[in-house]
Structure formats: structure tokens, C-alpha cells
N, C-alpha and C positions, 0 to 999 in steps of 0.2 A: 579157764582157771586164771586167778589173775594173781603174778607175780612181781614185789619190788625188788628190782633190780640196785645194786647198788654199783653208782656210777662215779668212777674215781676222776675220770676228765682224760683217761688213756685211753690206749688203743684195745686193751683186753677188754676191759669192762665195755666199753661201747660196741664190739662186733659180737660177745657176751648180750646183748639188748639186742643187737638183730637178729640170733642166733635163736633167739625166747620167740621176738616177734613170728621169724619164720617158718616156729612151730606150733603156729595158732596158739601162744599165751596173749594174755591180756599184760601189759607190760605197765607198770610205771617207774619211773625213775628218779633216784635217791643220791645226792651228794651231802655227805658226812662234812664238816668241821671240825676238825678237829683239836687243830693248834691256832698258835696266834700271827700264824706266815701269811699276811695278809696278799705280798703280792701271789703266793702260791694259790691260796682261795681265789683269786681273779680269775686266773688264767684259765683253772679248771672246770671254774663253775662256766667259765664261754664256753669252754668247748661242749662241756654238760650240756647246758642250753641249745648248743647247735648240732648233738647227737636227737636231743629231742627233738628238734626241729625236723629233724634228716625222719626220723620216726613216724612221727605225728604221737607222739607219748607227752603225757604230764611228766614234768621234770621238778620235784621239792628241794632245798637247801635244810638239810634239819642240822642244826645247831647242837654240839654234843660237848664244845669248849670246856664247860665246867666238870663234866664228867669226866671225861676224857684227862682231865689234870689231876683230877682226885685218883681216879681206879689207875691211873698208864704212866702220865709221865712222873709224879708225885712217889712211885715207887719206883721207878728208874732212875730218879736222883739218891731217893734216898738208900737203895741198892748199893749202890757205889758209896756212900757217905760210910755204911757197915761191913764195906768190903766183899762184899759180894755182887756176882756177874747178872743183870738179871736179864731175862726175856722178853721185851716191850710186846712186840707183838703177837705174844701167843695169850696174854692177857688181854690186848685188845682184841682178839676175836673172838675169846668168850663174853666179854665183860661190852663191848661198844658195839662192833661188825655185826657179833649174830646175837646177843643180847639188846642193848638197847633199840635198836635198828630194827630188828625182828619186833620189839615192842610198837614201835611207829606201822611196822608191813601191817600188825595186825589193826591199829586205828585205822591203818585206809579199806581195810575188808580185804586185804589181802590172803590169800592160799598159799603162796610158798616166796622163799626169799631165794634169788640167787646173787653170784658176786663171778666175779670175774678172775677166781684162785684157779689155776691147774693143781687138779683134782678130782679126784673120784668117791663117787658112795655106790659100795656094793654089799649089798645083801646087809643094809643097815649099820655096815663100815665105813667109816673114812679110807680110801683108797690113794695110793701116791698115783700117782699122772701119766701116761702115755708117755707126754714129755719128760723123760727123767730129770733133763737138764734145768727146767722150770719147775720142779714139783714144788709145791707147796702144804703138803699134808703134816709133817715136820711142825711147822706154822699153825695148823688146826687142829693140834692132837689135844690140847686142852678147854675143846668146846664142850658147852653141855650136852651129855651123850641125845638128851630129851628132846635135841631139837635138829638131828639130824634129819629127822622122816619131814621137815620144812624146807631141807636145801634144795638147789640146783645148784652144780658147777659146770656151768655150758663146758668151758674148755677141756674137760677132765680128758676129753678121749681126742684133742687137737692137738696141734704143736704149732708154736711161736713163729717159728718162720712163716708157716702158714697165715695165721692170723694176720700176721701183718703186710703180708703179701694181697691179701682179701683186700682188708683193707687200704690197701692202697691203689687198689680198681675204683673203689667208689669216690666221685670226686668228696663230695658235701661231707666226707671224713678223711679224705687220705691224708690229712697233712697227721693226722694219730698215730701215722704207722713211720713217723721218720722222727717224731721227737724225742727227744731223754726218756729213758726212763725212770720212773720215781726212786729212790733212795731206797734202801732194808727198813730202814728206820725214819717215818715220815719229818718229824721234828727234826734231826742231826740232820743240819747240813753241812758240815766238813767233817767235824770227829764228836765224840762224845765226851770228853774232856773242853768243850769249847762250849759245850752244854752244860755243865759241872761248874765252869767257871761265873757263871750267873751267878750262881748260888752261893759258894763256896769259896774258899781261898785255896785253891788244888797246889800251890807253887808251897810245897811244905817239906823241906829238908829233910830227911831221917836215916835213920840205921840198915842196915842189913845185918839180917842174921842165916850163920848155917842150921843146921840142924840139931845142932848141938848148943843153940843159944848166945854161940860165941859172934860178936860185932866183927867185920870182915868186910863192911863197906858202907856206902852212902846209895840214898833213892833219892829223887825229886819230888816224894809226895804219893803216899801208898794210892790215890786216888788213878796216878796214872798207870798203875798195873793191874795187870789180868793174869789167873792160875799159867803158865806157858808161856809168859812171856821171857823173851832171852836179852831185852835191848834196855837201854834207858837208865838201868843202874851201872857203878862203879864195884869193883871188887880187888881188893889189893892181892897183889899176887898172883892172882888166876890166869892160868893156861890153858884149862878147858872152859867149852861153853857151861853158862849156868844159866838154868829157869826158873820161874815163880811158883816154887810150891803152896805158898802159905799166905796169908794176908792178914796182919794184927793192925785193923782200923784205930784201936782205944789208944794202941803205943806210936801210930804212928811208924809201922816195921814191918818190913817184908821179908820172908823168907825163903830161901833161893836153896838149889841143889844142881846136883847134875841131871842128866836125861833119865838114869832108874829110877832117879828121886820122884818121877813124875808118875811111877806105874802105877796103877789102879786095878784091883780085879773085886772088888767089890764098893757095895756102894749105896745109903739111901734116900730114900724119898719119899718130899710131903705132898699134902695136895694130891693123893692118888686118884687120878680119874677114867675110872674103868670102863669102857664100852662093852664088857660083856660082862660073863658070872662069876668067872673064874678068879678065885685067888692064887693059886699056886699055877703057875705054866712056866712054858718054854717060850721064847721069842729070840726079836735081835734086835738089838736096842740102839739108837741113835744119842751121840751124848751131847752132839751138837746141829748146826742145821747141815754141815755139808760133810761130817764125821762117818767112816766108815761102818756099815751096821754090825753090830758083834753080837756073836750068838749069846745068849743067857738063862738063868733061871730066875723067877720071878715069886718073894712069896710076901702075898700080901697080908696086913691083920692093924685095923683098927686107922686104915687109909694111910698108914707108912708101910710101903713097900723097902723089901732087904731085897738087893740085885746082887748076885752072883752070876760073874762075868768068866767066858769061857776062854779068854783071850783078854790080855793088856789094853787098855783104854788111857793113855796116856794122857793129862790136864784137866783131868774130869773139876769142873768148876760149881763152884754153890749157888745157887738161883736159875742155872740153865735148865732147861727142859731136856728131861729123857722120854723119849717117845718108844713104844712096846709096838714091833711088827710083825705079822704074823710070815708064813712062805710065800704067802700072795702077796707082799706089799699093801697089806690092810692093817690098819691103825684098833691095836688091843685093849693100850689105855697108854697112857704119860700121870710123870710127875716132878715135880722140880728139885732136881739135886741139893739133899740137906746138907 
């Protein structure tokens, strides 16, 4: 069976290639482009080349730049520009990773794609990871449900230390298992506001308001906050902490409360992406990537889900991903907080 692997220039992905090899697949291997980090494409694409090499596998550069700015970073700016938090790469892994990418596996006559996420498919679920502390399923809960029976996730049932321990017995790769690790967000290299400012003029004076509409202090620019945040504004007067409840992109205002201000027990969502039949269920829902799961009910109609929350979920944010888990830690369906 022959599978492309997609090969990031780490140390997952490449012990991910040996992992296929030394279960008799037919391997080749794929490094993505994504952005315009040219020294970043350098480095990667060597060490690409020198896992190939280490292999004896065909290694391709496919070129994804133009996409990639349309479907990923082009709504991550402009996310932020409307006030809202968005999720970069749970769109790039349906839309680049296992869409376009899957398009290329199948021009080389490929059978299945794998990647080098901790993760699991069980019983035609996306599964969270062995490794808790690396899972990644969070990250994949908005693939197309249609293209799960093409994955592999070598690492699903490894853990990280391991790998990289493996890794670092073999000479012709070990130097993979001591370097950085890549970023959350491939593009951002320092913060996301440093990314905003390309585009934008983020340094934009404005209001704060309570909940009662009343002005009560000064921001530096709605761009630089997020639902939760407690820093960065001025409030006159104020002896307790206050957080971002609110964000008015049009006025240029943000609006701030105390910590109950923040509670959420319900809550919906578009872009419902359902992995099984069911519209009405129970699950435990994630509201962020490292957020604790809460139990819920789920009732879906016409691809917006109403979430009622059995418990407080405090900063629930507009454009992030809520992901649906079942008692196993199996992926139900997601959708992105309206």
C-alpha cells in the first residue's frame, strides 16, 4: 500500500516515515509551503531531503502559498480586523493538510495519507492520543468526516519522549530530536498582533465600556484583545480585576466586566461538522485547545448547533472551535463558536 506521508522537517513526522516504512508501506514523502518564511522553508526542506535520503523514499516540495493565504492566513487577519478569535489551524487541516495534500496523495497513486499529529482513528473516529500532553485531535475535529478512512496517524498510540529518544539513536536523523520545536501557529513568529501589523494600523486608541454602555476607560486598540483578557486596558477607578467580555470592531470598544461577567452556560455554533448521525446528544465539549472538557447537550438543526453547558465555561470566544467528545475521548463532531 503506498502512502504520502507529509513531512514537516521535525522529528514527528520523519520517525512518523520510518514508522510506515517499517510496516511494509510504500512511503513517499511530501513537504507543504505554506507561507512566505523563506529561511524557515530552507531548513526544513534539508532536513526533508536528508530523512529521504536516510529512507531511500521520493521526497516532493508541493507549493500551497497561494492557497494557503486565501483559505488560512487571509481569514486570520481578517478575523481579528471583525473582532473575532479565529482558529488558523483547525482550517488548515481540513482545507490544506488533508484536503489539498490528499488531492496531490491521490495524483501520485497514493492509498492513504499519513501526518505526523498525535492521534488516533477508532472505529472511524478521530481519537485524542495516548499522549495526553501532545494530543492533537482538538486540531482535527474539523476535517472532512469523508476522509478519515485515508488517514494514518503513526504516533496516535506513542508518546513524545519516546519518539524523540528513538530518534536520537539514529545517527543520519538524530540531530531532529534536540531542535525547537515548531510554533502553534506556523506564520506567527513572536505574537499575533506583529502579524496584524502588516496589514493594519493595530495602535488605535479607544473607549472602554461596562456593561451598561457607560465609558470607564481607555484600550490601545480593540485588535489587541481577546474575550478574557485582564491586561493591557486602563480603567478608572477599578479595585477589582476586569476581563474582556465583548469586542465592538465598527466603534473601536471594548467591553470589560468582572470574572461572572465571563460565565457561559450556553452557547452556538456554525459550520457544524458532524462525524456521526446523530443530532441531539450528550458529550463534553472543549472550548478551547487546552480548556477543560465540560459535560453537555448538543441539539443540532439545519448545521447550527444550540450547546447547553452543564457547568460554567468561562471566555467562550467567537471563531474558536468547540469540539464534541464522546466517554472515550473520540471526536463527535465541532463547530466554531457563533
Amino acid at each position: 500500500m503506498k502512502v504520502l506521508m507529509a513531512l514537516s522537517g521535525g522529528v514527528d513526522s520523519s520517525m512518523s516515515a520510518k514508522f510506515l516504512q517499517d510496516q511494509g508501506y510504500s512511503v513517499v514523502g511530501c513537504y507543504m509551503m505554506l507561507h512566505g518564511r523563506e529561511d524557515y522553508h530552507k531548513k526544513n526542506i534539508e532536513n526533508v531531503k536528508k530523512v529521504g535520503e536516510f529512507l531511500g523514499i521520493d521526497t516532493h516540495v508541493l507549493d500551497l502559498q497561494d492557497t494557503f493565504k486565501k483559505e488560512v492566513y487571509d481569514l486570520f487577519v481578517n478575523s481579528y480586523k471583525d473582532g473575532i478569535t479565529p482558529n488558523p489551524c483547525a482550517h488548515c487541516n481540513r482545507l490544506i493538510k488533508f484536503g489539498a495534500l490528499w488531492e496531490f496523495a491521490k495524483s501520485l497513486g497514493c492509498d492513504k495519507i499519513a501526518t505526523g499529529h498525535y492521534a488516533r482513528i477508532d472505529n472511524g473516529l478521530i481519537k485524542s492520543a495516548a499522549d495526553e500532553s501532545k494530543d492533537q485531535s482538538y486540531f482535527l475535529a474539523n476535517l472532512d468526516p469523508k476522509i478519515l478512512s485515508y488517514i494514518i496517524f503513526p504516533l496516535g498510540d506513542k508518546f513524545k519522549v519516546d519518539i524523540k529518544a528513538a530518534a536520537a539513536q539514529i545517527p543520519q536523523i538524530s540531530s531532529l530530536a534536540t531542535q525547537k520545536e515548531s510554533s502553534e501557529i506556523c506564520f506567527v513568529e513572536t505574537t499575533y498582533i506583529d502579524v496584524l501589523k502588516q496589514h493594519y494600523n493595530t495602535n488605535l486608541p479607544g473607549i472602554v465600556r461596562n456593561a451598561n454602555g457607560e465609558a470607564i476607560g481607555t484600550h490601545e486598540g480593540y485588535m489587541h484583545y481577546t474575550i478574557g483578557k485582564r491586561k493591557g486596558f486602563k480603567i478608572t477607578g477599578a479595585h477589582d480585576p476586569h476581563y474582556v467580555t465583548a469586542i465592538n470592531a465598527s466603534a473601536n470598544e471594548i467591553i470589560v466586566g468582572k470574572k461572572d461577567d465571563l460565565e457561559c452556560y450556553s452557547f452556538k455554533t456554525r459550520n457544524f461538522n458532524n462525524f456521526t448521525q446523530q443530532n441531539d446528544f450528550d458529550a463534553l465539549v472543549k472550548i478551547r485547545y487546552r480548556s477543560k472538557p465540560i459535560p453537555c447537550v448538543v441539539h443540532e438543526s439545519n448545521g447550527v448547533a444550540t450547546v447547553e453547558l452543564k457547568d460554567n465555561a468561562g471566555a467562550v470566544a467567537s471563531g474558536q472551535l468547540a469540539v464534541f467528545y464522546d466517554d472515550n475521548q473520540r471526536v463527535l463532531a465541532s463547530g466554531f463558536i457563533a
